[in-house]
N, C-alpha and C positions, 0 to 999 in steps of 0.2 A: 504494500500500500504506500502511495508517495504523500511525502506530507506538505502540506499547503505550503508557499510562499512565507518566509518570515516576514511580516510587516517592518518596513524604512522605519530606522528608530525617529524617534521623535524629532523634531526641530523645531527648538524652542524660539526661535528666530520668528515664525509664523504668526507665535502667538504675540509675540513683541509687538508683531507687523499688524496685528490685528486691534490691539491697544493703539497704537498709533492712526490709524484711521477712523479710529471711535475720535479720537481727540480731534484729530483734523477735521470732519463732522462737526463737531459744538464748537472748535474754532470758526467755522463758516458762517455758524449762526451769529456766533458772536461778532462778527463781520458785520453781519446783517444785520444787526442790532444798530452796533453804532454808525453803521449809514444810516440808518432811519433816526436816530437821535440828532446826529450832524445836521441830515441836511433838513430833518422837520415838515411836517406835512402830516396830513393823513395818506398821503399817496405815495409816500418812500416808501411803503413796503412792498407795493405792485413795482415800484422798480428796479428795490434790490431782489423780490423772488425770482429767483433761478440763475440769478449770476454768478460767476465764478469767483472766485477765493481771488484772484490776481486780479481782477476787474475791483468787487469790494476795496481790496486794498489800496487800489488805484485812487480811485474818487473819492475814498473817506481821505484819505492825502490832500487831494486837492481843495475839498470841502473845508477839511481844518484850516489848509493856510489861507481859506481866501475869508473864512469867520474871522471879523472885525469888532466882534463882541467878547470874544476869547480873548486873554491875556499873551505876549509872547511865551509866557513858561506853560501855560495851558496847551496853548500848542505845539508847542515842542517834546510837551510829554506825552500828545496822542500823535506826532509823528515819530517818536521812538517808541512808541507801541506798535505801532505799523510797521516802521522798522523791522521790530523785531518778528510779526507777524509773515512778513517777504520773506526772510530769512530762512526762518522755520518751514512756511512753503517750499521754498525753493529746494530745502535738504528734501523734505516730504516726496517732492515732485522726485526727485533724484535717485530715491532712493527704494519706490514705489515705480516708476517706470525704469528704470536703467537695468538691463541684464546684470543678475547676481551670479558671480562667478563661481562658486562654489557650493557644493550640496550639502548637508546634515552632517558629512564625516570631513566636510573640508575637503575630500575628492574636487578637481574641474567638475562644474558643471556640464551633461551632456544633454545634446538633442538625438533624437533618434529619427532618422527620416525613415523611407521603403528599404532603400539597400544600404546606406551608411549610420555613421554617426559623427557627430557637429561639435565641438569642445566652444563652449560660452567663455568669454574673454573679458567680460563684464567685471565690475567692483567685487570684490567678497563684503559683506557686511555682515559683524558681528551682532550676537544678539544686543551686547553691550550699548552700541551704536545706533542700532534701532529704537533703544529704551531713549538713550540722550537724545534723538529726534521728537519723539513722541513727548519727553520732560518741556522740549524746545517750545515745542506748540501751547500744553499746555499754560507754560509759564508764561510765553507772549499772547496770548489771551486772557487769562489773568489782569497781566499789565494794560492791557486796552482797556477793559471793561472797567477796571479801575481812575484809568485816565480821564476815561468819558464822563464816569459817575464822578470824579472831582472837578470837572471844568465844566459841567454841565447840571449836576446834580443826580440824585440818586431816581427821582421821577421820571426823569429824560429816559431813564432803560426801564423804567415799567412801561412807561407809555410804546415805547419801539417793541417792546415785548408785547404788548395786548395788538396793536398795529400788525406783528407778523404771524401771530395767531388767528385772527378775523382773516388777513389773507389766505394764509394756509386753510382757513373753512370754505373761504371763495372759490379754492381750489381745488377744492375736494379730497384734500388728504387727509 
């Protein structure tokens, strides 16, 4: 009798990677938060739903430096929040799309095609690594939402919060 396949041992790497996309999630919201706080309106939130993380980040940028009700340190503290929000993206993006060079044992990575096989040449990323990306995001979100609520007040992100909730029922989610 042959016996089944041993299951690929674990790769805790996955789960790291899976934490980090949870985060990058509630960092988008939080995006969307403080674009709907920034620019105000009952209609920011039809126009931050469905935009992207790189766009958000775009326009709360430019939103803050062209508020003239904002102090310069007010702003400068939600564009090093933004800052740091690019940033964190950008490892995210990196790190999440970029061929991963190595498998569970640290082996090359391989592809298997119909008659050969393909060695991936990609980054190796430790679980380590993937944790520091996902702390990255967290903490620059954090930092925004704090920025916002000190230069803005703490209303301003209930109001953007009840604003992206009515949308999102507009929406049907």
């Amino acid at each position: 009798m042959t016996q089944p396949a041993a299951a690929p041992p674990e790769d805790a790497r996955y789960a790291a990677l899976g934490r980090l996309v949870e985060r990058a999630a509630v960092m988008e919201i939080a995006l969307r938060m403080a674009f709907c706080a920034l620019i105000g309106g009952r209609y920011a939130a039809v126009v931050a739903g469905g935009q992207e993380t790189h766009w958000l980040i775009e326009n709360c940028e430019a939103i803050a430096r062209r508020r003239d009700d904002l102090t310069e340190v007010q702003r400068e503290s939600i564009r090093a929040a933004l800052h740091a929000c690019r940033d964190a993206n950008r490892d995210r993006n990196r790190l999440v799309h970029d061929a991963w060079g190595t498998d569970a044992d640290g082996a090359p990575a391989e592809l298997r095609g119909g008659q050969d096989s393909y060695l991936i040449t990609g980054r190796p990323w430790t679980t380590t690594e993937i944790q520091a990306v996902g702390d990255a995001i967290a903490s620059s979100q954090r930092s925004l939402l704090a920025a916002i609520e000190d230069s803005l007040g703490p209303g301003s992100m209930t109001t953007a919060e009840q604003l992206l909730a009515a949308d999102a029922v507009e929406r049907g989610r």
